[in-house]
N, C-alpha and C positions, 0 to 999 in steps of 0.2 A: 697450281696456284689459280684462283680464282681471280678473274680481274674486272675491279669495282668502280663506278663510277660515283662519287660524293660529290654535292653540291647545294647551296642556298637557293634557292631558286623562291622569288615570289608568283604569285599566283597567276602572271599573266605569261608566264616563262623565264624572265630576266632574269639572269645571272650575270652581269657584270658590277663589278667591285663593290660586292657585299659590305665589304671590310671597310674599306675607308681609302679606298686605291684614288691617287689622282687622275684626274682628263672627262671624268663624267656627272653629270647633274646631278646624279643622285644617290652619290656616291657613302656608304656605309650604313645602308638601307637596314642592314639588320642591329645595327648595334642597339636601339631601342629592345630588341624582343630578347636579346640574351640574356642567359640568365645561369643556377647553376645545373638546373636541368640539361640542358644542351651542351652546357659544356661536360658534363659527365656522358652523354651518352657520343660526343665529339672525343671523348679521351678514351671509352672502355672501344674506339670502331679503332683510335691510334695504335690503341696494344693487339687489335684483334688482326693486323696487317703484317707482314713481314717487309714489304719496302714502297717506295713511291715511284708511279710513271707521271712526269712532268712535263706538259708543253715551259716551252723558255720562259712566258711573259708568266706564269708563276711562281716559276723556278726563281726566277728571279727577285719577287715579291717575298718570297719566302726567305730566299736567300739573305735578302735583306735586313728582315727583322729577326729571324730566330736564333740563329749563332751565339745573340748577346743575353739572349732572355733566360730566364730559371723562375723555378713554381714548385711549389712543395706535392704539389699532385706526381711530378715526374714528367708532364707532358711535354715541357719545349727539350727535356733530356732525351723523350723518345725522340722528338722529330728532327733533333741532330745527329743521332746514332744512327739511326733506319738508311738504307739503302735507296737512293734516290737516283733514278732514271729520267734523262731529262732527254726527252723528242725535241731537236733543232737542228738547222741548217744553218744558225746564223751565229752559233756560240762554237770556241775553240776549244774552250777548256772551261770544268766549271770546276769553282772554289770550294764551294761549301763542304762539309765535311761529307765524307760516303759517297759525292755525285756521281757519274758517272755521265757520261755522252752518249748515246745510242750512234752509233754509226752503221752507213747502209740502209737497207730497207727497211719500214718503221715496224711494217706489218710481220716481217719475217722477226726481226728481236722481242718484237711484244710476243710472237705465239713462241719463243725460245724462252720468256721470261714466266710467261703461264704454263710450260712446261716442269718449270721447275718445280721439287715438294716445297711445303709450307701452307703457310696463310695467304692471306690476300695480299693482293697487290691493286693499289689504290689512286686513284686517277683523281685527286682533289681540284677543284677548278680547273683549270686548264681544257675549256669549253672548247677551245677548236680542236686539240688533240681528240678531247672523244667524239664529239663532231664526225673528224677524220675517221674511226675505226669503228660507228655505228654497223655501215653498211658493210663491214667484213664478218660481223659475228663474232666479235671477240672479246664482245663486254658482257660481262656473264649478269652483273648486278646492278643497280640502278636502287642509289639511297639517296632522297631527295627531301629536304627539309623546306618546309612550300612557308613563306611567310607570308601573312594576313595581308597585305598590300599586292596594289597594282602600281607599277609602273609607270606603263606607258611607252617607253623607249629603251631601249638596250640591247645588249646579245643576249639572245635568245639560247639555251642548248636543244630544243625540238623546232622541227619547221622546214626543214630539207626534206628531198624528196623520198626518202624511205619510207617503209613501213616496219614498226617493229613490233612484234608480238609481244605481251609481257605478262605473267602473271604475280598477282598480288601474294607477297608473303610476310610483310606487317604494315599497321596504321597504329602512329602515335600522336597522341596530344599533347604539349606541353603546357604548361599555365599562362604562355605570352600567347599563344595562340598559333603557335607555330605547330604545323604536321608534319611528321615524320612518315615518308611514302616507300617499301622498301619494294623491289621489284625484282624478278627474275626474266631472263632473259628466254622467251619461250624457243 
């Protein structure tokens, strides 16, 4: 299993609460630039994955909202089917349907979970998780949807002390102005 990291990210790095998550200023920075471009090429990466690695504080957001929702495309049907792995020290048991807890060491289940055959295994938001497993080598992809905006303030996902090789393997343009950056991990 290959293991990917997806994220919105505008242009000055900011990835926190794209969506419309509360506690920050600028919070659902991308809902302007959606469209159904993005959401098709967000639905054909949902079927292209076989399960999900989760930090909690998405898990959670996700957990949230998706359980109740339905769409004639099939996609909140994948994203309650699929296999979700959630990295925390702070949750006992997770509800949502498929979860599952990572127990132990985070580094040793993730390389047990990229061991396994299949497709991808998908690391959507959950910035401090991949944060945490940049400098092990174990994020094989980097799919990064750069919106036309700056910021200013936020969590960052680049900016820690590493350095990571990457080589480029697609650039997409959507019609809002959003790029799609796909990266492999050199």
């Amino acid at each position: 299993m290959k293991l990917v990291v997806t994220e919105f990210i505008s242009l000055d790095g900011v990835v926190e609460a794209p969506g419309g998550e509360k506690g920050y200023k600028h919070t659902g920075w991308t809902i302007p630039y959606w469209n159904d471009e993005i959401a098709m090429f967000k639905l054909d990466e949902l079927f292209t994955c076989d399960a999900f690695l989760l930090g909690r504080v998405t898990y959670e957001s996700f957990a949230g909202a998706w359980p109740t929702r339905t769409d004639e495309m099939g996609f909140a049907d994948r994203m309650n089917s699929l296999p979700k792995y959630v990295a925390t020290t702070a949750l006992k048991e997770a509800a949502w349907n498929n979860s599952s807890i990572l127990i132990g060491d985070i580094y040793e289940q993730v390389l047990k979970l990229k061991g396994q055959p299949g497709q991808d295994l998908l690391i959507a938001g959950s910035c401090m998780l991949a944060q945490s497993l940049m400098p092990c080598g174990l994020i094989d992809e980097f799919r990064l949807l750069v919106y036309p905006l700056i910021l200013g303030s936020g969590r960052r996902l680049f900016g820690r002390d590493e350095k990571i090789d990457l080589k480029l393997l697609e650039t997409r343009m959507f019609s809002t102005g959003v790029t799609l950056l796909r990266y492999e991990t050199a």
